[in-house]
C-alpha positions as CSV (number, residue, x, y, z in Angstrom):
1,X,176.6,-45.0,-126.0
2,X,176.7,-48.3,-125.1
3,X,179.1,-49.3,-121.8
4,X,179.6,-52.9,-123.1
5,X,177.9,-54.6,-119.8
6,X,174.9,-56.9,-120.5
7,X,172.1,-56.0,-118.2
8,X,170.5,-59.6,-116.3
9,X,167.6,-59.0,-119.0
10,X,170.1,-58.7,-122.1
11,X,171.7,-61.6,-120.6
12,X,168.6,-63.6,-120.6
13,X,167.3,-63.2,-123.6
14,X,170.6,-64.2,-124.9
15,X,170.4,-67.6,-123.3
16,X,166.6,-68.5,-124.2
17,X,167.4,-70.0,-128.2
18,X,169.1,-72.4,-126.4
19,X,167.1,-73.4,-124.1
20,X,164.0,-74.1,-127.0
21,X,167.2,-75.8,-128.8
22,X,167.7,-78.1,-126.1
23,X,164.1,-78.5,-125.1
24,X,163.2,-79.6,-128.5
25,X,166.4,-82.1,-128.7
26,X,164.8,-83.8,-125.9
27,X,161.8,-83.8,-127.2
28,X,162.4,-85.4,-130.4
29,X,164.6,-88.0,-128.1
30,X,161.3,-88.5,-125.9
31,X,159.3,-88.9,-129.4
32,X,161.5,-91.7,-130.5
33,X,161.5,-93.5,-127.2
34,X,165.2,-95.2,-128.4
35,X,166.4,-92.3,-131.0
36,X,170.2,-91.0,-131.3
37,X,171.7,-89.0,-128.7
38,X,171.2,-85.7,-128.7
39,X,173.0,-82.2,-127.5
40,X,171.0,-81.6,-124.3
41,X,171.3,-83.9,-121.3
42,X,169.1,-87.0,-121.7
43,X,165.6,-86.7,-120.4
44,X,165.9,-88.9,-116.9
45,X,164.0,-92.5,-117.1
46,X,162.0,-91.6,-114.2
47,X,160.7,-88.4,-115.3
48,X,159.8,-90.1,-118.7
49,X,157.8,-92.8,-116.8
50,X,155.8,-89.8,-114.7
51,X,155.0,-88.2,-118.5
52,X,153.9,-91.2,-119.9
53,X,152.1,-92.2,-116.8
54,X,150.5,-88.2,-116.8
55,X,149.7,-88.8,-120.6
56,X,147.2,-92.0,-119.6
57,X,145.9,-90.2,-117.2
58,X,145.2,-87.5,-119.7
59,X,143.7,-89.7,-122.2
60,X,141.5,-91.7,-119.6
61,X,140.3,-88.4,-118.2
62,X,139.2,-87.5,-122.1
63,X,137.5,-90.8,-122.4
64,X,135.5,-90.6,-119.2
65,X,134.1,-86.5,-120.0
66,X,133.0,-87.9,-123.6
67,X,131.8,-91.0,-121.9
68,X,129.8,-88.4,-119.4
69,X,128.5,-86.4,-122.4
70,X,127.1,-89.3,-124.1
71,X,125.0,-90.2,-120.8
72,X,123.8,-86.6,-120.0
73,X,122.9,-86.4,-124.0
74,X,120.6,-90.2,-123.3
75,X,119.2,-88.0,-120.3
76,X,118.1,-85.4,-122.7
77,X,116.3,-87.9,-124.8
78,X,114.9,-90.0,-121.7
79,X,113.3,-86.5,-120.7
80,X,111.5,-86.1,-124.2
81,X,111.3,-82.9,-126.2
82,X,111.0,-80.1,-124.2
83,X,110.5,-76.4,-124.9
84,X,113.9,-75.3,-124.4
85,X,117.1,-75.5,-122.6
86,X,116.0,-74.5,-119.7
87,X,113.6,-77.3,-119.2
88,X,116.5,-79.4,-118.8
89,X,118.5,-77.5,-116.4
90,X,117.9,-78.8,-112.9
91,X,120.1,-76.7,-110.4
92,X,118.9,-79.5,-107.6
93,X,120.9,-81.8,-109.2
94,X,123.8,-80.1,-109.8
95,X,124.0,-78.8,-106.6
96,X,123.7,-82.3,-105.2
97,X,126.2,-83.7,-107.2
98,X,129.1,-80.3,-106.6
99,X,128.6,-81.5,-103.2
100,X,129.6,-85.1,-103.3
101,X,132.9,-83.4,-105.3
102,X,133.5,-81.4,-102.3
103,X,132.7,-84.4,-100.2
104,X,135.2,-86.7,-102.2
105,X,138.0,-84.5,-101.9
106,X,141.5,-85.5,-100.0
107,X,143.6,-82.9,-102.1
108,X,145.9,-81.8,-103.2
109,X,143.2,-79.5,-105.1
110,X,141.4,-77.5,-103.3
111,X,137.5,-77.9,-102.9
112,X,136.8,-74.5,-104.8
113,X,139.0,-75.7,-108.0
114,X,137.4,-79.1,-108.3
115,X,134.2,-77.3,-108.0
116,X,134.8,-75.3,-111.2
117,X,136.7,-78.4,-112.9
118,X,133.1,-80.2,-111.9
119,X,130.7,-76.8,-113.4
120,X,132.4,-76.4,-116.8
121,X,131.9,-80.5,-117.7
122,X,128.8,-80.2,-116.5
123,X,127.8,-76.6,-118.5
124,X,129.3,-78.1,-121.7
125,X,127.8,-81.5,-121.2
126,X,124.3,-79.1,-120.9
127,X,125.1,-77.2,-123.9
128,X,124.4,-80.3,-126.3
129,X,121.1,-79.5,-126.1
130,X,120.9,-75.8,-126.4
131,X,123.3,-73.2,-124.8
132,X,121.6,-71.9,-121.6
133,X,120.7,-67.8,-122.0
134,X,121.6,-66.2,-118.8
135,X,121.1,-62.4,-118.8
136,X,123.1,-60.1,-115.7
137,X,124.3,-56.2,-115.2
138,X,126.7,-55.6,-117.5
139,X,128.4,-55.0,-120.1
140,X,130.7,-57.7,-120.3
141,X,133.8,-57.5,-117.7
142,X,131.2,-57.2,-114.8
143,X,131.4,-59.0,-111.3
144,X,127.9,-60.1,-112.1
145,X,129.5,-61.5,-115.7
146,X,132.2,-63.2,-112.9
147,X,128.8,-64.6,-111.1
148,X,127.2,-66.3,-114.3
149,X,130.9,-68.1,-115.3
150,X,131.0,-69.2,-111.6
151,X,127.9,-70.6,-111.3
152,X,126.7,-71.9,-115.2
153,X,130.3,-72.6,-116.2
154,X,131.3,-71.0,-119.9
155,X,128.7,-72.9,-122.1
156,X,125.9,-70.9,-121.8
157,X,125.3,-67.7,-123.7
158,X,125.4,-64.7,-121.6
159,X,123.1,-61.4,-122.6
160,X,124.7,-58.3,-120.7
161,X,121.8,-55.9,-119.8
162,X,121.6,-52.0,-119.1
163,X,120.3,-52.2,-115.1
164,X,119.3,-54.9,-113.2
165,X,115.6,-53.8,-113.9
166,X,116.8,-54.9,-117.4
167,X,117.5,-58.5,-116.0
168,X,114.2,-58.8,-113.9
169,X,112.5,-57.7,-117.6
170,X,114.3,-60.4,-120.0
171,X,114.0,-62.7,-117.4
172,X,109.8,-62.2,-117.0
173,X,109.4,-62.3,-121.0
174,X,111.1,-65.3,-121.4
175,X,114.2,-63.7,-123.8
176,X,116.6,-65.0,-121.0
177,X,116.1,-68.4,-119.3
178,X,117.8,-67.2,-116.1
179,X,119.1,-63.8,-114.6
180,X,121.8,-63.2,-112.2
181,X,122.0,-60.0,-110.2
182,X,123.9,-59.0,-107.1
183,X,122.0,-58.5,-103.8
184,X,124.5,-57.8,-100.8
185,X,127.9,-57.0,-100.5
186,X,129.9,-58.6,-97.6
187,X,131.3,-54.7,-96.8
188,X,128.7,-52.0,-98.2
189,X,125.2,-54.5,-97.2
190,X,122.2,-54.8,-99.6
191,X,121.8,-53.3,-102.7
192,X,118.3,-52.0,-102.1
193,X,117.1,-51.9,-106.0
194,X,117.4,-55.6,-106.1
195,X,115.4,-56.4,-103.3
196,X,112.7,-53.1,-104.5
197,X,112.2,-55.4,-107.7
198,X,110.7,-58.4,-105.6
199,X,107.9,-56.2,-104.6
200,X,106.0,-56.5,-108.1
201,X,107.8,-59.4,-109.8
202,X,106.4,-62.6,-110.2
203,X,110.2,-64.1,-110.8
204,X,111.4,-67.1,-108.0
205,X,115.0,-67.5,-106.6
206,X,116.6,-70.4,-107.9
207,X,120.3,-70.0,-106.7
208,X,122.8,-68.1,-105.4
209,X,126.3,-67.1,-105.6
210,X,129.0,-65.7,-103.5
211,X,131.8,-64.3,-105.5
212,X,134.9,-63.3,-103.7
213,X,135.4,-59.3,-105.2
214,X,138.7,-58.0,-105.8
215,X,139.4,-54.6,-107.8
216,X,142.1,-52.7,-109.3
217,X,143.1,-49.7,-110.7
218,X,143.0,-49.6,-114.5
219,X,143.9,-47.1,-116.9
220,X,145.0,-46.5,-120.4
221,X,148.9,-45.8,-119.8
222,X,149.1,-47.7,-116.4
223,X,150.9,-44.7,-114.1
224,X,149.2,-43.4,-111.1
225,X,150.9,-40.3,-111.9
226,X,148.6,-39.4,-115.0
227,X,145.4,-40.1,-113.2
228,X,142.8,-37.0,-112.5
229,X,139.5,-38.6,-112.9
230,X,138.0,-42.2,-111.7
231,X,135.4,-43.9,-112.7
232,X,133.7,-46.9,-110.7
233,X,130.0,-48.0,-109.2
234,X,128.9,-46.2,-106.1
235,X,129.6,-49.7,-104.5
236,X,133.7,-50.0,-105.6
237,X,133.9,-46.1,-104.8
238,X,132.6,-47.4,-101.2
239,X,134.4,-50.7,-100.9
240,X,138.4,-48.4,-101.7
241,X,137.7,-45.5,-99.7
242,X,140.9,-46.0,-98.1
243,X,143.3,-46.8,-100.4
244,X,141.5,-43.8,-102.7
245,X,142.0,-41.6,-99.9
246,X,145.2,-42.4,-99.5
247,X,146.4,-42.7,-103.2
248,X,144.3,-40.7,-105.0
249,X,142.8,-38.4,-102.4
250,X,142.8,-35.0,-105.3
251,X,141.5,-37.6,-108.1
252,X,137.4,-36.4,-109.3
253,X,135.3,-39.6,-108.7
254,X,133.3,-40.2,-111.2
255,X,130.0,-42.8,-110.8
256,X,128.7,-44.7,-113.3
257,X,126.1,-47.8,-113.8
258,X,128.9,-50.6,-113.6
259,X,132.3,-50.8,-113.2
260,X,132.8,-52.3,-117.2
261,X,131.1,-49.1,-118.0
262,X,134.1,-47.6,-115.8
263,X,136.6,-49.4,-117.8
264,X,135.1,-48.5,-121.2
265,X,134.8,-44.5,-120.4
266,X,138.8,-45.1,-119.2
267,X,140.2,-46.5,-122.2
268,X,139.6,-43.0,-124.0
269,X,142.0,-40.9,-121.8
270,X,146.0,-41.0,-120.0
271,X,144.2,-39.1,-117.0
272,X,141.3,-41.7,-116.2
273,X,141.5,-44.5,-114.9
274,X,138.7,-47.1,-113.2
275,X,137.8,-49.0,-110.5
276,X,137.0,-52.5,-112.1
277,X,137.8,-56.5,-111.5
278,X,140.9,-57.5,-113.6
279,X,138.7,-59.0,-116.2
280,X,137.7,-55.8,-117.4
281,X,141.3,-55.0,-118.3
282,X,141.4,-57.5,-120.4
283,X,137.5,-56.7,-121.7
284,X,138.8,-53.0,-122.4
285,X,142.4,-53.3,-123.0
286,X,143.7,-52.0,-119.9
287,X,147.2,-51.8,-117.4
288,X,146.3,-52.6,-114.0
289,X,148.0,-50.0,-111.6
290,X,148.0,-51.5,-108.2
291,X,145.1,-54.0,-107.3
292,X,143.5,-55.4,-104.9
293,X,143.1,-51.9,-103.9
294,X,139.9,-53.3,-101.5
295,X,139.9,-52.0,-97.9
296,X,138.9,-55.4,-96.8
297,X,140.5,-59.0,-97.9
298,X,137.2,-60.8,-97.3
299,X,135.3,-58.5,-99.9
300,X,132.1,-60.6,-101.1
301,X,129.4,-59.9,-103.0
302,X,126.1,-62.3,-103.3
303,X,124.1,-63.0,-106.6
304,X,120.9,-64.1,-106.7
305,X,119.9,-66.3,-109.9
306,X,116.5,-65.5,-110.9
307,X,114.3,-67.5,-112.7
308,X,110.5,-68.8,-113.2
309,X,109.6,-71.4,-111.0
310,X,110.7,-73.6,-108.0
311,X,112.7,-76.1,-108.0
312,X,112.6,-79.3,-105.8
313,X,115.0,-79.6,-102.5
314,X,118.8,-80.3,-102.9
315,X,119.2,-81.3,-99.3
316,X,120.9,-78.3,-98.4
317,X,118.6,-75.6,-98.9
318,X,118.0,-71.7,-98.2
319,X,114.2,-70.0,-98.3
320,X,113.5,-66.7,-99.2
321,X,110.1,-64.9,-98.2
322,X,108.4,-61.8,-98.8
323,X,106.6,-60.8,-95.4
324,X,104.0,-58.1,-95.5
325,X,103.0,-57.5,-91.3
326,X,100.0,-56.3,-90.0
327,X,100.0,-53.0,-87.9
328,X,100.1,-54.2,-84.6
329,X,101.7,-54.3,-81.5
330,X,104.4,-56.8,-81.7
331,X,103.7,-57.7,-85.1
332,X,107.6,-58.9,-85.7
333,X,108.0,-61.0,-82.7
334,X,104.7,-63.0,-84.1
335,X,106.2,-63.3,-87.6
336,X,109.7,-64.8,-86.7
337,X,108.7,-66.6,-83.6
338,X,107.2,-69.4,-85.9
339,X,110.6,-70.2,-87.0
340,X,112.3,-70.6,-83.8
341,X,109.5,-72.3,-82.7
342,X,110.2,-75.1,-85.8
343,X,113.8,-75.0,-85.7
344,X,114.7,-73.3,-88.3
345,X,117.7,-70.5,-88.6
346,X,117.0,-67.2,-89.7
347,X,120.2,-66.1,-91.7
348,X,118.7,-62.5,-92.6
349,X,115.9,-60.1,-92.7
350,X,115.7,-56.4,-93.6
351,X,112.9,-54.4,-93.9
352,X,111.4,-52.1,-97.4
353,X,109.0,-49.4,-97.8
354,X,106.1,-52.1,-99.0
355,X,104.6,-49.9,-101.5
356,X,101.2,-50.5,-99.9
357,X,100.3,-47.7,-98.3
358,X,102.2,-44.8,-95.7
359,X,104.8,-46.3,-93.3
360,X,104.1,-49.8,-94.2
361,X,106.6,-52.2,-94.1
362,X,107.9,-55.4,-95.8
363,X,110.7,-57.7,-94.2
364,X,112.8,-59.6,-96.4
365,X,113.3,-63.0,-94.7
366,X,116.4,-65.9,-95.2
367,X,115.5,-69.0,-93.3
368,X,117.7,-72.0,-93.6
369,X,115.4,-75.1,-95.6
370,X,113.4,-75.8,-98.7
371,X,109.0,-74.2,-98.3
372,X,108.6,-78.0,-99.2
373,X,110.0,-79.3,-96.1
374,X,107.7,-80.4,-93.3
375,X,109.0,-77.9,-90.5
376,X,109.0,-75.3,-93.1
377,X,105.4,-75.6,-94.0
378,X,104.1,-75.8,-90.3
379,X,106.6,-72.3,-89.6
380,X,104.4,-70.5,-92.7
381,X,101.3,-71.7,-92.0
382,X,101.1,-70.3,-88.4
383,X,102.8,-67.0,-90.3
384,X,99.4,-66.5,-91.8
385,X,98.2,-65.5,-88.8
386,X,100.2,-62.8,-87.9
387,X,101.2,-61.7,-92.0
388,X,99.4,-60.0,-93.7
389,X,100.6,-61.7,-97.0
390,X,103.7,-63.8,-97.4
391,X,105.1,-64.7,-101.0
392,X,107.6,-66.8,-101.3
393,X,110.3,-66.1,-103.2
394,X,112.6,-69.1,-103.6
395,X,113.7,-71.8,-102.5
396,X,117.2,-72.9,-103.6
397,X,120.6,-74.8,-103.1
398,X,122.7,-73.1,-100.6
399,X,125.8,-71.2,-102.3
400,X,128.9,-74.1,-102.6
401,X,132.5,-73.0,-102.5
């Protein structure tokens, strides 16, 4: 039985039919520019003048993308007819021209929403050719699905794959133009079969991405209460130790290939739940329980795009190579010394099993450049002597915001 006091929601949703009343009043007032008086207060002159003045803005913004689109579709022709939309992607140039939006920037947006503004006009103004195919881990809901959007904008047709041996495949046989998988997390360090797959393919680094990773806590009915089982990668099991341990420290953890694969094997029970971004949630229809459930804020995870050539310099460059040493007595030191030697910074290197034979070794080398830049060339050349092979394996635009 009812105690006759209106609770602050009843209350609420009591008031809302007249606020649409009045908000439509004034907006037939605003549509008539001069019109009758109406119920609600007046729409102030000033505010009216920012709306109009917002609403020319709006239309000149339209203008200038279709403007943009016509000049990127003249490109296209200018170019000829090529093979296929990825002969008309050029990640130099749009690397180059992201930069000069960062560079342009006084606010009040912030660099890494201008860049995104900036990588959607420019993957729809691509798509007039021929959607882009870009195959990653998934199925869709992924971090690496999360990668693709960031770094191809929405226009392009993504292909979710099984493994990221899957990627490397599609990739080599031409059924995706590009491939995005991760390599390193920020936390939890390299995931080793990306790097394993360099070994053997012929596939070149054209890009990269750092994706800041948060995850949640998703289930069917949304109450930590009704959870028994968890589902995640080995990596999101690693990067919520602590808050698992903590929360859910009787839970079973349950691995699996990705953490959309999580979310779908979730959605069939009250007592599961999964370790997953919050775009799986809305992938698998799922509550989010508590999120970001990370043990560290600064969680990041770097993608590699793959695809099947070089590409010229953007002016801000990063080189990846592929060393094979000979077994000698300070083999290393002769291998990296060239690069000090020339200037250059070393930003990683990590060594493999190089499939060659017992106990030998490949290093995995990030050096700051493009392998067509003069101090660049002169570092590998005197690498020869020391390696027994080096293979390059990309050169490409350093990651932008």
């Amino acid at each position: 039985m009812s105690s006759g006091k209106k609770t602050p929601a009843k209350a609420a949703t009591k008031k809302a039919p007249v606020k649409v009343k009045a908000a439509k009043a004034a907006s037939g007032k605003s549509a008539k520019a001069a019109g009758t008086e109406a119920q609600a207060a007046p729409i102030p002159p000033d505010l009216l003048a920012l709306r109009e003045r917002i609403d020319g803005i709006d239309r000149h913004i339209q203008q200038l993308i279709a403007e943009r689109a016509q000049f990127a579709n003249q490109v296209g022709k200018a170019k000829g007819k090529l093979a296929a939309a990825v002969d008309y992607y050029r990640p130099e140039r749009e690397a180059q021209v992201l930069r000069r939006v960062v560079d342009r920037n006084d606010g009040p947006l912030n660099d890494e929403v201008l860049v995104r503004l900036f990588r959607e006009i420019m993957s729809a103004c691509l798509a007039q050719q021929e959607p882009l195919k870009i195959g990653y881990l998934g199925p869709e809901g992924t971090h690496s699905q999360q990668a693709v959007y960031k770094h191809f904008g929405h226009s392009i047709h993504g292909l979710p794959l099984g493994s990221i041996e899957e990627v490397f495949q599609e990739v080599e046989a031409g059924h995706a133009d590009f491939g995005v998988v991760p390599v390193e997390n920020s936390t939890q360090g390299t995931i080793q079969s990306t790097l394993d797959m360099f070994l053997t393919s012929k596939l070149k680094i054209c890009g990269e991405v750092e994706l800041r990773v948060h995850q949640h806590l998703l289930s069917r009915s949304g109450r930590i209460e009704d959870i028994e089982r968890v589902y995640s990668h080995p990596q999101s099991f690693a990067q919520c130790k602590a808050w698992l341990r903590q929360y859910l420290p009787k839970a079973e953890k349950i691995a699996v290939g990705s953490n959309a694969e999580a979310a779908r094997r979730a959605r069939s029970a009250d007592d599961a739940a999964a370790i997953a971004g919050i775009s799986a949630a809305n992938v698998y229809g799922l509550k989010s329980i508590a999120g970001p459930i990370e043990d560290r804020p600064d969680n990041t995870t770097r993608f590699l795009v793959l695809g099947r050539e070089l590409f010229p310099t953007s002016g801000n460059d990063r080189t990846s190579l592929l060393v094979f040493i000979k077994d000698q007595p300070g083999a290393l030191h002769h291998v990296l010394a060239p690069f000090a030697r020339h200037g250059l910074s070393m930003n990683r290197i990590e060594s493999r099993p190089g499939h060659t034979g017992l106990w030998q070794y490949a290093f995995f080398i990030d050096v700051g450049g493009h392998v067509d830049d003069e101090a660049m060339r002169r570092a590998l050349d005197e690498l020869d002597e020391y390696a027994q092979e080096v293979k390059v394996l990309g050169s490409y635009p350093v990651a932008i915001a």
